[in-house]
N, C-alpha and C positions, 0 to 999 in steps of 0.2 A: 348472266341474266338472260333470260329469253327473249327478251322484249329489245335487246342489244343484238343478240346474236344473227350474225346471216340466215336465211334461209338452209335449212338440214336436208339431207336427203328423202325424197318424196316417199311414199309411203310400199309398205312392199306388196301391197293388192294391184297397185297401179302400174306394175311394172311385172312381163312374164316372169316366173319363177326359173324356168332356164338358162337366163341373159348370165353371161357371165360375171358382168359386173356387180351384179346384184351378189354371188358366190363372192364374188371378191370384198363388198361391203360387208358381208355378215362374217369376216373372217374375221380375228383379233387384230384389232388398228393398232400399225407400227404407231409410236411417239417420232413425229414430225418434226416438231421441236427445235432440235439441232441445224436442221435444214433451213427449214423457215427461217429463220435469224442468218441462216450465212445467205438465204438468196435475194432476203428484203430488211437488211439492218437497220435500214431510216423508221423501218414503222414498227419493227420488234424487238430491239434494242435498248438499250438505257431505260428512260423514265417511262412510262406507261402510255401510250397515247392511245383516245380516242379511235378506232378504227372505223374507215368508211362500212357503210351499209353495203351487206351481200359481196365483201371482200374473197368470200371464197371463189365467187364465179371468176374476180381476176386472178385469182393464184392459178386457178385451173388455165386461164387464158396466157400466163404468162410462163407457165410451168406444165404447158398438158403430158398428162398420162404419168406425173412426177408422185399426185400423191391421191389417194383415193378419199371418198367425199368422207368416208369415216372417219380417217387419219383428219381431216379438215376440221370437220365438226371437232370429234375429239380437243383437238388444239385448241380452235377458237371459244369452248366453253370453257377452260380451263383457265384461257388470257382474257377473256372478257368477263370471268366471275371472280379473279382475285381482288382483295382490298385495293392493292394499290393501284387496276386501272379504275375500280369505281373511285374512288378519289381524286383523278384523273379527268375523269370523265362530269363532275361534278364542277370539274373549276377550270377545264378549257370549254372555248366556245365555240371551237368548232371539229369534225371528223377528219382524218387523213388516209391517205391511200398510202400503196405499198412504197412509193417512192417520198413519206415523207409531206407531200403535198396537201393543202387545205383541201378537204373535197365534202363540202357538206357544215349545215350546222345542226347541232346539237337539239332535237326537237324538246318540248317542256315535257312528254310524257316520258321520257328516256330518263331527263333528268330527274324528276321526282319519283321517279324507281330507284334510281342509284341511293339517293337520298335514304331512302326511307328503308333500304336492303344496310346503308352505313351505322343508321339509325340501332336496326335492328341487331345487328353485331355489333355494335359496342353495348346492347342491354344483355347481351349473350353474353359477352365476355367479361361485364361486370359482375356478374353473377356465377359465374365459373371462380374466377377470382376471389369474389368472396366465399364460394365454399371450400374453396381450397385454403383461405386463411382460418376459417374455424376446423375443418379438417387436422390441419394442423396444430391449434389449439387443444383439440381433441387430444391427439396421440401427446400430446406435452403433460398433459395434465394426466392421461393414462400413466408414463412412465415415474412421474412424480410418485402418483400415486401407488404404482405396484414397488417401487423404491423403499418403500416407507410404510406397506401393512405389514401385518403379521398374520396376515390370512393365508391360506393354503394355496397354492394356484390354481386349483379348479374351485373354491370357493370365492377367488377375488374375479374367476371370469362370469364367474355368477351372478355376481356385486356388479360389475359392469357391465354386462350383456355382451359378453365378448365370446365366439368362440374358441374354445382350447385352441384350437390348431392354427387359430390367427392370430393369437396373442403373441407368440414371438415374432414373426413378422411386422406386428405393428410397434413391438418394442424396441424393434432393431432399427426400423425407418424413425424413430424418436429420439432415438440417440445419435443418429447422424443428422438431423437436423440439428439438435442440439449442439452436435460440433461443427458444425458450419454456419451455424448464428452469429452475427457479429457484436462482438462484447458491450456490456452495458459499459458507458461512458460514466465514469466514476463521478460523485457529484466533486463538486469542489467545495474544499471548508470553508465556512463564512470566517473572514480574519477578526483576531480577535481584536478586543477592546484595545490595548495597548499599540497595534499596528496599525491602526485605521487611518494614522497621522504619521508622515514620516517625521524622522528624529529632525528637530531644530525646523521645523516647517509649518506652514496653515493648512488649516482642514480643507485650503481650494485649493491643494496642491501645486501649489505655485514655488514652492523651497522658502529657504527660510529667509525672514525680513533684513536685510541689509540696513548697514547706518546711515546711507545716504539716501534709503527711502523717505524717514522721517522727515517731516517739513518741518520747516522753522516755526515753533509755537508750538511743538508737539502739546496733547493736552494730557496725557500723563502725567503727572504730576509726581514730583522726584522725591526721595527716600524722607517720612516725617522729618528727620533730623535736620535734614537740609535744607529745608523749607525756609524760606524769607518771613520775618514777622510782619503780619498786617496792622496796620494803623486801626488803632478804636473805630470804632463803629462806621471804619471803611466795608463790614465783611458782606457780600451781596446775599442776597434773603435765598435760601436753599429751599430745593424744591418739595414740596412735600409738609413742610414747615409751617407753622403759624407765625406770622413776624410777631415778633415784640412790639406790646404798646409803648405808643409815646406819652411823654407827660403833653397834658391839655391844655393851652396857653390861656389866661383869661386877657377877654377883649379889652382894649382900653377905652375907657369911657368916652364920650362927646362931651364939648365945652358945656352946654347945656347942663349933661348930667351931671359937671362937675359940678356947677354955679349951684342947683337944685339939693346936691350932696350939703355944699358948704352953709347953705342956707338953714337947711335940719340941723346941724350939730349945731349953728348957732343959737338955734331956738332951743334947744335939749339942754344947751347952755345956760342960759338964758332963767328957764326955767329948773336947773337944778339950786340955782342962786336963793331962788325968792324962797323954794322951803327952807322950814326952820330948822336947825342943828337938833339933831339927835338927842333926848337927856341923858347924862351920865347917870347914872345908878348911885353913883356914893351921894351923888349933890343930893338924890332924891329922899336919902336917908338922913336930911339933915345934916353932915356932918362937914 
């Protein structure tokens, strides 16, 4: 990032055209690289660190005439523009010098560059990614397909918009994807009806019921034949069932109603007395 980087070498109007230095910046800058890491391991080494601001003026101070400001620049755009030190640089809080040491913190317009440079490579690279998986898709279904026409090859790169002379090339890279795909995982058979339950076991897979599971009073109920006979109309009303009626008991009367009862039949009595007897028919006939 620019906005990271030390100061670069000044501009070449500003500086004679003569100076040698200047011949020597516009030369091809050796990679410093190698160097840099064996003279200042603490801050170019291992994990990415933050570097302090305008780092190059102390390499030159610590190391003059070792490397020229180009080989510097070069280096430091390379180390301050890969992912891993904006990553770095987004999650310490503060810069460090050649020896490792805190020198500096981390100003908010640095960080929300880092940010937003992370941001923008990973939309980069999500989209690289997916064209390279429809890409791929492509040439899959290209090889499918030239597999299985019966067109001509210059008719089926017709069909496809393919040109002739790329169509083997694209066929050969589809077929080595194909063999470096890793195999579909075979589904598994659903077990059938009969296996679902192991043999002498419960559906809660628990094994099969032992005799000393059973409690005492199991409610099972043991072979018809063996069955204990129940007593008459011991048997308890099953569910679902309309009980049987009972016969209807008639109340017994009160003294009263008796006295009242005995009273009527003796006047019924009473009264069947005093009519007179029936006539016989023969009597009626004189005889």
């Amino acid at each position: 990032m620019n906005s990271d980087l030390p100061e670069t070498a000044a501009p070449a109007h500003d500086t004679p055209a003569a100076a040698p230095a200047d011949t020597e910046d516009q030369a091809p800058a050796r990679d410093a690289t190698a160097e840099l890491k064996a003279l200042f391991p603490a801050l170019f080494t291992g994990k990415p660190k933050p570097v302090k601001l305008r780092i190059q003026a102390d390499i030159q101070a610590r190391a003059p005439g070792r490397f020229t400001k180009a080989q510097l620049s070069a280096f430091l755009r390379r180390h301050t523009g890969g992912t891993g030190y904006l990553i770095a640089l987004t999650q310490a809080k503060t810069r460090f010098d050649l020896d490792g040491n805190p020198a500096g913190e981390i100003s908010e317009e640095h960080l929300n560059a880092a940010k937003e440079e992370l941001a923008r490579r990973r939309g980069v690279q999500q989209e690289r990614q997916q064209l390279e998986l429809q890409q791929r898709r492509n040439r899959a279904q290209l090889l499918w397909d030239f597999e299985r026409t019966t067109l001509t090859e210059a008719n089926f790169c017709v069909l496809k918009g393919v040109a002739p002379e790329e169509l083997p090339g694209l066929l050969e890279i589809a077929r080595r994807e194909r063999a470096e795909a890793p195999p579909v995982e075979a589904r598994r058979e659903a077990p059938r009806r009969d296996d679902r339950r192991p043999a002498g076991g419960r559906s809660d897979g628990r094994g099969p019921r032992r005799p000393e599971h059973r409690a005492e009073g199991d409610r099972r109920a043991p072979p018809r034949g063996d069955r204990p006979a129940r007593p008459a109309g011991d048997r308890p009303p099953q569910p679902g069932r309309k009980p049987a009626s009972q016969p209807v008991e008639s109340p017994v009367p009160s003294q009263m109603a008796q006295a009242l009862q005995a009273a009527t039949r003796s006047a019924q009595g009473d009264a069947a007395a005093d009519r007179p007897a029936p006539q016989d028919p023969a009597d009626a006939s004189g005889r």
